[in-house]
C-alpha positions as CSV (number, residue, x, y, z in Angstrom):
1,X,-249.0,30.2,-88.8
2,X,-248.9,26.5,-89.3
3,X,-245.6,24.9,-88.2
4,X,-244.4,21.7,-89.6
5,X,-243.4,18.5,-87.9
6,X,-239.7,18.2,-87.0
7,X,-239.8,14.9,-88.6
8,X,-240.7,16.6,-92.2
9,X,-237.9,19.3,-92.1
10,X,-235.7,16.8,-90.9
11,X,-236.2,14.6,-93.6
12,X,-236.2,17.6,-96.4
13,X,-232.7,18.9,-94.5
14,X,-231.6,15.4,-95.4
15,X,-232.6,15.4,-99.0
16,X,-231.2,18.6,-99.3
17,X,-227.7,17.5,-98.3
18,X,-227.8,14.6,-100.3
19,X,-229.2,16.4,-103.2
20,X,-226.2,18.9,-102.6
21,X,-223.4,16.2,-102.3
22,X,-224.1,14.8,-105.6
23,X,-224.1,17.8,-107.3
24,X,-220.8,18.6,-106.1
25,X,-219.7,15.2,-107.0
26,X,-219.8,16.3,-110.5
27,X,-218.4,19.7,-110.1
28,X,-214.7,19.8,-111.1
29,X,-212.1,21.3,-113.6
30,X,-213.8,18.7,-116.2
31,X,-210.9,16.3,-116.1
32,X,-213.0,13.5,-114.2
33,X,-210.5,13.7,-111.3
34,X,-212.5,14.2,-108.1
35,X,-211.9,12.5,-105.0
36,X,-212.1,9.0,-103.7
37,X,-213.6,8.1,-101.1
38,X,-210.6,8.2,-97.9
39,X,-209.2,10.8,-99.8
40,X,-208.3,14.0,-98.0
41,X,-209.9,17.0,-98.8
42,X,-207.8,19.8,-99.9
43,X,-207.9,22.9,-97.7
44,X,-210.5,25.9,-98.8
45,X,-211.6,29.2,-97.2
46,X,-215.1,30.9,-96.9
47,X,-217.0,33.4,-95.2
48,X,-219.2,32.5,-92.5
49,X,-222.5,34.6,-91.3
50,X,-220.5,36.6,-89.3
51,X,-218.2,37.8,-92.0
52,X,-215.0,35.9,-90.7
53,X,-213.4,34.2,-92.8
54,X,-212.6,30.2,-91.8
55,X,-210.8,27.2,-93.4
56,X,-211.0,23.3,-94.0
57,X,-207.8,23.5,-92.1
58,X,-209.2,24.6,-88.9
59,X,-210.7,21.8,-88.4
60,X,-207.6,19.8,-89.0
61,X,-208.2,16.2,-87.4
62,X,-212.0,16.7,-86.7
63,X,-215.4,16.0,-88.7
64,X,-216.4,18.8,-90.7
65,X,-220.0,19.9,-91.7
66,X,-220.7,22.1,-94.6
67,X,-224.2,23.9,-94.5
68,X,-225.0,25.8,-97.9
69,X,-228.4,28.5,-97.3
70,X,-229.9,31.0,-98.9
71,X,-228.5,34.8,-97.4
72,X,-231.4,36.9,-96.2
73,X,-231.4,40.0,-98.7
């Protein structure tokens, strides 16, 4: 099996999050009203791979990464 460069999924990884970020910039309830940039997010929940259930807010006064993949099966 080839095995690509770490460079090359890096860089895809990074056009994948960017691709990602601006199609969430235009998600909305259709009034136009998203955020600004130094706004504060407002707190959400979702399921993680384990099945637990975690929050914006439990990550209150910390960077936050949101990583969006494809579920095996």
């Amino acid at each position: 099996m080839r095995t690509r460069p770490k460079s090359t999924v890096l860089r895809a990884a990074v056009v994948l999050i960017v691709l990602a970020a601006l199609v969430m910039s235009g998600c909305g309830d259709g009034t136009g009203d998203g955020l600004a940039v130094g706004d504060e997010a407002p707190d959400f929940a979702l399921p993680e791979a384990s099945g637990a259930t975690i929050s914006l807010d439990d990550y209150a006064g910390g960077p936050a990464l949101l990583y969006f993949h494809m579920a095996d099966g």
